[in-house]
Phi, psi and omega in degrees: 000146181297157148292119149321164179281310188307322168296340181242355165280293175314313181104028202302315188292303200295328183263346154284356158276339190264033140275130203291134193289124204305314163334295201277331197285132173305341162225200166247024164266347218283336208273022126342245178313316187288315148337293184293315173279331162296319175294319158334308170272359170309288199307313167315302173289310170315316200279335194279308175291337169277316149322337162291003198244283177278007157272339160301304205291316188299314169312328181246066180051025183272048211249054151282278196308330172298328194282308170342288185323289165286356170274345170262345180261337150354278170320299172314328175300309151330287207293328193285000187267343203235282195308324173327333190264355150299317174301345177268009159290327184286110161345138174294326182326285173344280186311327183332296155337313194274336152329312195267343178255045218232337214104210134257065177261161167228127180316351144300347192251006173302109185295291191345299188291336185294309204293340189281283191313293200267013165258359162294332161286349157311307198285294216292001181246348169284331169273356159265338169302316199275315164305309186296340184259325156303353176044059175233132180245151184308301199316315152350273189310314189288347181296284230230093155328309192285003173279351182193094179292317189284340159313275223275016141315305171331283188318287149300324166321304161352282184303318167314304156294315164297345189259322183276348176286334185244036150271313145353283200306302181319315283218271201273026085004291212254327172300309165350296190282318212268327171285303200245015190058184171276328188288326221262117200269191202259163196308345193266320173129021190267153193258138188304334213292341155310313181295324168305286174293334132335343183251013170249351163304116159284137174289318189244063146007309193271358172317321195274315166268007145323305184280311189278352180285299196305341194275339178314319197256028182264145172213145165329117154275186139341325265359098182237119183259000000 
């Protein structure tokens, strides 16, 4: 049958190739596993393109199109924490197999994922730039909202996204432990406990330590109850 247009516009033959052929798998879940993780560096490179946009936009005060901008990859982030849990479907067993044709590879070696870490500083040095011109400091914004709604409209978008990428982490944290145990180190010879502490990595460290500043000067009231 001819290609559709619809078939060459998506690229459809070519992306349905790049999956290991039934013949070649070590099991039948791998065309699974193997699924989940390409759409996952999909999700990833969308999320990356998108930071190339807004991060210009936030710079030159655009920062609706910026909150925007970070309220979709928030979604995508979501969404990519939630496909993780088709891999909790998987037998340990299953992986055992699949396992054996992997290589050393590691789910650390994700270009996506490497590329997502180091394109977050983009957003965080525009947004710190659009606060030194607004002469605002986080803690500033965290008093008091109302010195800027839309920054600190941003300013969450921010949070939002960082807290669903380290959930993500928590997300295959805990798939890690549910296949393969806590002991059993990663094909790189790395120890899970590497993976704990990657999921505790922040993109915007100072957002966060924004909130223990503000929190430094509460003092207890009364009870009214």
């Amino acid at each position: 049958m001819p290609i559709t247009e619809y078939e060459r516009y998506l690229r459809v033959p070519e992306l349905l190739q790049l999956q290991k052929p039934r013949e070649s798998r070590t099991h039948e879940d791998e065309l699974l596993f193997q699924t989940v993780h390409q759409v996952e560096e999909l999700w990833m490179k969308v999320c990356d393109d998108e930071i190339t946009r807004l991060s210009p936009a936030l710079a030159e005060g655009r920062c609706e199109t910026a909150r925007a901008g970070l309220h979709r990859i928030y979604l995508m982030e979501k969404l990519m924490s939630e496909q993780l849990r088709l891999l909790e479907t998987l037998a340990p067993v299953a992986y055992f197999h699949i396992r054996k044709g992997l290589g050393h590879g590691s789910g650390l070696e994700s270009p996506g994922f490497s590329l997502l870490i180091k394109s977050s500083h983009k957003v965080d040095e525009a947004f710190q730039s659009a606060c030194k011109k607004k002469e605002l400091t986080i803690v500033d914004l965290l008093r008091d909202p109302e010195k800027d709604r839309d920054l600190f409209a941003v300013a969450e978008a921010m949070i939002d996204v960082d807290q669903a990428f380290q959930n993500f982490r928590y997300q295959h944290l805990m798939l890690v432990r549910r296949i393969i145990g806590s002991g059993t180190p990663s094909l790189k010879g790395n120890a899970i406990d590497l993976l704990e502490k990657n999921a505790k990595h922040a993109f915007f460290p100072a957002l966060w330590q924004g909130r223990e500043v503000l929190f430094q000067d509460f003092v207890p009231g009364e009870l009214k109850a």
